[in-house]
C-alpha positions as CSV (number, residue, x, y, z in Angstrom):
1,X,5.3,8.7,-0.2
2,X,1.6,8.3,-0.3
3,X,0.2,8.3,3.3
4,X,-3.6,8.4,3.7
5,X,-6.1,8.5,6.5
6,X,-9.0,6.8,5.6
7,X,-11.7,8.4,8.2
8,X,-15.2,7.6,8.8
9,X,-17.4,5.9,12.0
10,X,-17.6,2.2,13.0
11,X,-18.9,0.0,10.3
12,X,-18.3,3.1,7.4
13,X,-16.0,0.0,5.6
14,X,-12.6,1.5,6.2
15,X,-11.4,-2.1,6.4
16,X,-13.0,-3.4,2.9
17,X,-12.0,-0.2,1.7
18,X,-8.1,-0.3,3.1
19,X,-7.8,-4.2,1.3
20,X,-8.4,-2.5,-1.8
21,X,-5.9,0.4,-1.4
22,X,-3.2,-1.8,-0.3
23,X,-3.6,-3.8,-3.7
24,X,-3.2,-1.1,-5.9
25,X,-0.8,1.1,-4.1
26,X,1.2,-1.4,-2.3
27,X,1.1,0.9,1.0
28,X,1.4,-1.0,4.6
29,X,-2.1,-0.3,6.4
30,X,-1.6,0.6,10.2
31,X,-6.0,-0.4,12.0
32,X,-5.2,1.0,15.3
33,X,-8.0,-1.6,15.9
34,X,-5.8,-4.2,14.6
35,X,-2.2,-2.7,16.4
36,X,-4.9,-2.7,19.9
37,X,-6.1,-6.7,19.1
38,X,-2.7,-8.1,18.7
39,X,-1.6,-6.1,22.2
40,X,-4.4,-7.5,23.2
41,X,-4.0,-10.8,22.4
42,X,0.0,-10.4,23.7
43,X,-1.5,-9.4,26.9
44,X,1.3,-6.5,26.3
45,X,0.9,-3.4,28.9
46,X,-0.6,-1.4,26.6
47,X,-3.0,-3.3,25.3
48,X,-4.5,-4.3,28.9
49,X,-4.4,-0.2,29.7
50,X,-6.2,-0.5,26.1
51,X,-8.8,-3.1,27.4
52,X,-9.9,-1.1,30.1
53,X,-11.0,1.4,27.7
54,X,-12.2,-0.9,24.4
55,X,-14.6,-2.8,26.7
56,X,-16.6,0.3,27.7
57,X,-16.8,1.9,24.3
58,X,-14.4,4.4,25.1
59,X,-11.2,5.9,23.0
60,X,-8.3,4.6,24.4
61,X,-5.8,7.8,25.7
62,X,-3.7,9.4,23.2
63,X,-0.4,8.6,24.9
64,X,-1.2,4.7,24.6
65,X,-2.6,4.8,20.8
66,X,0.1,7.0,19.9
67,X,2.7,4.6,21.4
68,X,1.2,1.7,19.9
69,X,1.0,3.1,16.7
70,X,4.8,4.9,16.7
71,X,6.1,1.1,17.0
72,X,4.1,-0.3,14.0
73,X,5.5,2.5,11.7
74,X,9.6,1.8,12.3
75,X,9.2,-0.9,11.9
76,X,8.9,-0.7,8.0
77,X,12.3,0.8,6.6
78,X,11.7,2.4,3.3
79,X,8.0,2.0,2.5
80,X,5.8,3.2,0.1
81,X,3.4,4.5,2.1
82,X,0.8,4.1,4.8
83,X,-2.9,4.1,5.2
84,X,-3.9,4.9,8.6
85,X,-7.3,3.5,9.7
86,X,-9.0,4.5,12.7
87,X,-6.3,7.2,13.9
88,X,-6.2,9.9,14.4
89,X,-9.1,10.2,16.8
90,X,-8.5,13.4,17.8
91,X,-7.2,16.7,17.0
92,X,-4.2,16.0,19.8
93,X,-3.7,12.5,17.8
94,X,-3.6,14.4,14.3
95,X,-1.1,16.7,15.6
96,X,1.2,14.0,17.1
97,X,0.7,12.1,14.0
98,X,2.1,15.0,11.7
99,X,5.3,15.3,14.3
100,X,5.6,11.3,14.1
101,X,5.9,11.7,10.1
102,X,7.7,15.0,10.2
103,X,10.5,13.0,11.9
104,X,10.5,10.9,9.2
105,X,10.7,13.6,6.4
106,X,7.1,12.7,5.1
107,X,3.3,13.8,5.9
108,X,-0.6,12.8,5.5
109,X,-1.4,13.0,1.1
110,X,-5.0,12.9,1.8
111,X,-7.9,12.3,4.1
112,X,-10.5,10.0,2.9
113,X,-13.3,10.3,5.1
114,X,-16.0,7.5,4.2
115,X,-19.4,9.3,5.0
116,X,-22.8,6.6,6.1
117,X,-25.6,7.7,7.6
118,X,-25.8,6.3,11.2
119,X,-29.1,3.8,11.0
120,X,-27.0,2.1,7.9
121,X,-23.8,2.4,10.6
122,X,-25.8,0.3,12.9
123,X,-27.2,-2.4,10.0
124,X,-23.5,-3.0,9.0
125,X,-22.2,-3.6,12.8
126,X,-25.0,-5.9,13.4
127,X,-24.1,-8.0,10.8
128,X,-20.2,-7.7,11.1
129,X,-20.6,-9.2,14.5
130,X,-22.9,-12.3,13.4
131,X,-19.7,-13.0,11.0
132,X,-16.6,-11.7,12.9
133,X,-17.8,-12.6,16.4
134,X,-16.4,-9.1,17.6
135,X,-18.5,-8.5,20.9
136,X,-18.4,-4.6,20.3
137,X,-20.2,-4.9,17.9
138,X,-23.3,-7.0,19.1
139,X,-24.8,-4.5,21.5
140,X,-26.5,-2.4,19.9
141,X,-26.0,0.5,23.3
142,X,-22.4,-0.1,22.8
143,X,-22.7,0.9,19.1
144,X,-24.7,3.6,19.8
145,X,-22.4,4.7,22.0
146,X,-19.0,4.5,19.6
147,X,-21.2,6.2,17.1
148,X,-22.4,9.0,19.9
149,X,-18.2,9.0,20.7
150,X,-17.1,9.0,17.0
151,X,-19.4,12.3,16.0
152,X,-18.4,14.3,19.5
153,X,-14.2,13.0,19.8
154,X,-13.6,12.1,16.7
155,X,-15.7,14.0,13.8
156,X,-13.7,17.2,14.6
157,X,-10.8,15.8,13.0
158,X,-11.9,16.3,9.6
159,X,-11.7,20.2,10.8
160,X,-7.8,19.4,11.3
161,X,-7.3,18.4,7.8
162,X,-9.6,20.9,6.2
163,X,-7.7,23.7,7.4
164,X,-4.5,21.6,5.9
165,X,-6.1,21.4,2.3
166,X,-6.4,17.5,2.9
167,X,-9.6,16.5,3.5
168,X,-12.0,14.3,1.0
169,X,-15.4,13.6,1.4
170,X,-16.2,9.8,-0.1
171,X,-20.1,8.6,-0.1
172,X,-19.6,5.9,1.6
173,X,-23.4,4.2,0.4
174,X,-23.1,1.8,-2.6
175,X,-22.1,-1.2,-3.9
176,X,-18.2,-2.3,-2.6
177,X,-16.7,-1.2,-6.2
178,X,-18.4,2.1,-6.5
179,X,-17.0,3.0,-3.4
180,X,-13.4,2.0,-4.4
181,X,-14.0,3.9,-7.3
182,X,-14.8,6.8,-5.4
183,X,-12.0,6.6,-3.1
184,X,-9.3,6.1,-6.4
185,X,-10.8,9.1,-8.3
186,X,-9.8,11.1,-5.3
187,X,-5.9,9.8,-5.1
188,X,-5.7,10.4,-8.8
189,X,-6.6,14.1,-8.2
190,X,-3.6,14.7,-6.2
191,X,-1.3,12.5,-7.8
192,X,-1.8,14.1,-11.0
Protein backbone atom coordinates (compact mmCIF):
# COMPACT_ATOMS: atom_id res chain seq x y z
CA UNK A 1 0.00 0.00 0.00
CA UNK A 2 1.30 3.39 -0.93
CA UNK A 3 0.36 5.93 1.77
CA UNK A 4 1.79 9.43 1.50
CA UNK A 5 1.66 12.66 3.47
CA UNK A 6 1.99 15.35 1.33
CA UNK A 7 3.24 18.25 3.92
CA UNK A 8 3.82 21.85 3.35
CA UNK A 9 2.00 25.45 4.68
CA UNK A 10 -1.20 26.94 3.41
CA UNK A 11 -1.16 27.77 -0.21
CA UNK A 12 2.21 25.30 -0.73
CA UNK A 13 -0.40 23.43 -3.62
CA UNK A 14 -0.85 20.24 -1.74
CA UNK A 15 -4.38 20.23 -3.30
CA UNK A 16 -3.16 20.78 -7.16
CA UNK A 17 -0.50 18.58 -6.24
CA UNK A 18 -2.83 15.64 -4.44
CA UNK A 19 -5.22 15.75 -8.05
CA UNK A 20 -2.28 14.70 -9.72
CA UNK A 21 -1.25 11.80 -7.48
CA UNK A 22 -4.60 10.43 -7.29
CA UNK A 23 -4.52 10.10 -11.28
CA UNK A 24 -1.55 8.23 -11.54
CA UNK A 25 -1.66 6.11 -8.45
CA UNK A 26 -5.23 5.68 -8.02
CA UNK A 27 -4.89 6.34 -4.11
CA UNK A 28 -8.14 7.90 -2.11
CA UNK A 29 -6.89 11.47 -0.88
CA UNK A 30 -8.09 12.16 2.82
CA UNK A 31 -7.83 17.01 3.06
CA UNK A 32 -8.49 17.12 6.68
CA UNK A 33 -9.57 20.53 5.27
CA UNK A 34 -12.00 18.85 3.12
CA UNK A 35 -13.16 15.87 5.97
CA UNK A 36 -13.54 19.52 8.44
CA UNK A 37 -15.84 21.42 5.44
CA UNK A 38 -18.26 18.61 4.87
CA UNK A 39 -18.70 18.31 8.98
CA UNK A 40 -19.07 21.61 8.61
CA UNK A 41 -21.44 21.90 6.14
CA UNK A 42 -23.46 18.63 8.16
CA UNK A 43 -23.40 20.86 11.07
CA UNK A 44 -22.12 17.36 12.61
CA UNK A 45 -20.64 17.87 16.35
CA UNK A 46 -17.33 17.75 15.34
CA UNK A 47 -17.30 19.96 12.89
CA UNK A 48 -19.08 22.86 14.98
CA UNK A 49 -16.25 21.92 17.95
CA UNK A 50 -14.07 22.34 14.52
CA UNK A 51 -15.57 25.82 13.79
CA UNK A 52 -14.72 27.20 16.86
CA UNK A 53 -11.27 26.62 16.10
CA UNK A 54 -11.06 27.13 11.91
CA UNK A 55 -12.62 30.62 12.35
CA UNK A 56 -9.75 31.90 14.54
CA UNK A 57 -6.83 30.47 12.65
CA UNK A 58 -6.29 27.87 15.02
CA UNK A 59 -5.49 23.87 14.67
CA UNK A 60 -8.33 22.18 15.59
CA UNK A 61 -7.50 19.48 18.83
CA UNK A 62 -6.06 16.35 18.02
CA UNK A 63 -8.81 14.20 19.52
CA UNK A 64 -11.47 15.90 16.95
CA UNK A 65 -9.05 15.70 13.70
CA UNK A 66 -8.14 12.41 14.62
CA UNK A 67 -11.77 11.27 14.99
CA UNK A 68 -12.67 12.82 11.86
CA UNK A 69 -10.07 11.46 9.98
CA UNK A 70 -10.37 7.62 11.61
CA UNK A 71 -14.00 7.62 10.01
CA UNK A 72 -12.92 8.73 6.43
CA UNK A 73 -10.27 5.82 6.37
CA UNK A 74 -12.77 2.61 7.05
CA UNK A 75 -14.64 3.54 5.16
CA UNK A 76 -12.57 2.42 2.10
CA UNK A 77 -12.19 -1.61 2.32
CA UNK A 78 -9.22 -2.66 0.33
CA UNK A 79 -7.63 0.46 -1.08
CA UNK A 80 -4.70 1.16 -2.78
CA UNK A 81 -3.50 3.71 -0.82
CA UNK A 82 -3.92 7.09 0.82
CA UNK A 83 -2.52 10.52 0.46
CA UNK A 84 -3.04 12.47 3.57
CA UNK A 85 -3.13 16.20 3.12
CA UNK A 86 -2.98 18.59 5.88
CA UNK A 87 -2.53 15.86 8.80
CA UNK A 88 -0.64 15.16 10.69
CA UNK A 89 -0.25 18.62 12.35
CA UNK A 90 1.58 17.55 14.98
CA UNK A 91 3.96 15.18 16.33
CA UNK A 92 0.89 13.74 18.77
CA UNK A 93 -1.17 13.49 15.30
CA UNK A 94 1.79 11.62 13.48
CA UNK A 95 1.98 9.18 16.23
CA UNK A 96 -1.81 8.47 16.39
CA UNK A 97 -1.70 8.37 12.69
CA UNK A 98 1.07 5.45 12.63
CA UNK A 99 -1.24 3.45 15.41
CA UNK A 100 -4.44 4.18 13.15
CA UNK A 101 -2.45 2.42 10.12
CA UNK A 102 -0.66 -0.07 12.27
CA UNK A 103 -4.25 -1.37 13.05
CA UNK A 104 -4.69 -1.79 9.71
CA UNK A 105 -1.39 -3.78 8.98
CA UNK A 106 0.06 -0.80 6.78
CA UNK A 107 2.19 2.64 7.45
CA UNK A 108 3.22 6.15 5.91
CA UNK A 109 5.66 5.23 2.32
CA UNK A 110 6.83 8.74 2.29
CA UNK A 111 6.51 12.30 3.35
CA UNK A 112 6.39 14.83 0.67
CA UNK A 113 6.83 18.00 2.16
CA UNK A 114 6.13 20.94 -0.58
CA UNK A 115 8.71 23.74 0.45
CA UNK A 116 7.48 27.84 -0.61
CA UNK A 117 8.84 30.63 0.76
CA UNK A 118 6.28 32.46 2.86
CA UNK A 119 5.81 35.99 0.81
CA UNK A 120 4.90 33.56 -2.32
CA UNK A 121 2.64 31.51 0.58
CA UNK A 122 0.77 34.78 0.96
CA UNK A 123 0.57 35.71 -3.17
CA UNK A 124 -1.03 32.19 -3.64
CA UNK A 125 -3.77 32.56 -0.71
CA UNK A 126 -4.64 35.95 -1.93
CA UNK A 127 -5.52 34.74 -5.05
CA UNK A 128 -7.12 31.35 -4.00
CA UNK A 129 -9.56 33.33 -2.14
CA UNK A 130 -10.58 35.82 -5.12
CA UNK A 131 -11.48 32.27 -6.93
CA UNK A 132 -12.53 29.83 -4.15
CA UNK A 133 -14.32 32.46 -1.95
CA UNK A 134 -12.65 30.71 1.16
CA UNK A 135 -12.81 33.56 3.81
CA UNK A 136 -9.50 32.19 5.55
CA UNK A 137 -7.91 33.00 3.16
CA UNK A 138 -8.79 36.80 2.45
CA UNK A 139 -7.30 38.31 5.52
CA UNK A 140 -4.18 38.64 5.09
CA UNK A 141 -3.59 38.62 9.56
CA UNK A 142 -5.40 35.41 9.37
CA UNK A 143 -2.85 34.08 6.90
CA UNK A 144 -0.18 35.36 8.65
CA UNK A 145 -1.21 33.83 11.42
CA UNK A 146 -1.75 29.96 9.84
CA UNK A 147 1.60 30.52 8.36
CA UNK A 148 3.07 31.86 12.07
CA UNK A 149 0.92 28.40 13.37
CA UNK A 150 2.06 26.09 10.56
CA UNK A 151 6.08 26.88 11.18
CA UNK A 152 5.76 26.68 15.28
CA UNK A 153 2.81 23.45 15.53
CA UNK A 154 3.22 21.97 12.55
CA UNK A 155 6.90 22.35 10.93
CA UNK A 156 8.18 19.96 13.58
CA UNK A 157 6.62 17.18 12.00
CA UNK A 158 8.96 16.74 9.38
CA UNK A 159 11.35 16.00 12.53
CA UNK A 160 8.94 12.89 13.11
CA UNK A 161 9.46 11.41 9.83
CA UNK A 162 13.08 12.29 9.49
CA UNK A 163 13.89 10.19 12.34
CA UNK A 164 11.61 7.35 10.50
CA UNK A 165 13.78 7.56 7.12
CA UNK A 166 10.56 9.10 5.45
CA UNK A 167 10.86 12.46 4.83
CA UNK A 168 11.28 14.25 1.20
CA UNK A 169 12.00 17.69 0.62
CA UNK A 170 10.02 18.80 -2.87
CA UNK A 171 10.71 22.71 -4.19
CA UNK A 172 7.61 23.58 -4.23
CA UNK A 173 8.42 26.99 -6.75
CA UNK A 174 7.73 26.27 -10.41
CA UNK A 175 5.53 25.72 -13.03
CA UNK A 176 2.44 23.12 -11.90
CA UNK A 177 4.25 20.16 -13.97
CA UNK A 178 7.64 20.63 -12.69
CA UNK A 179 6.44 20.27 -9.45
CA UNK A 180 4.59 17.00 -10.26
CA UNK A 181 7.59 15.98 -11.68
CA UNK A 182 9.40 16.52 -8.63
CA UNK A 183 6.99 14.91 -6.41
CA UNK A 184 6.94 11.52 -8.92
CA UNK A 185 10.74 11.27 -9.09
CA UNK A 186 10.61 10.94 -5.42
CA UNK A 187 7.85 7.90 -5.22
CA UNK A 188 9.87 6.16 -7.98
CA UNK A 189 12.86 6.18 -5.51
CA UNK A 190 11.18 4.14 -3.10
CA UNK A 191 9.20 2.11 -5.33
CA UNK A 192 12.06 0.91 -7.03
Amino acid sequence: MLNIVLFGPPGAGKGTQSERLIEKFKLIHLSTGDIFRANLKNETSLGELARTYMDKGQLVPDEVTIEMLKAEVLKHSSPIGFIFDGFPRTNAQAIALDDLLASLDTEISIMLALEVEEEELKKRLLARAEQSGRADDADPAIIQHRIAVYNKDTAPVKTYYQGQNKFTSIQGIGNIDEITQRIFNALENIQA
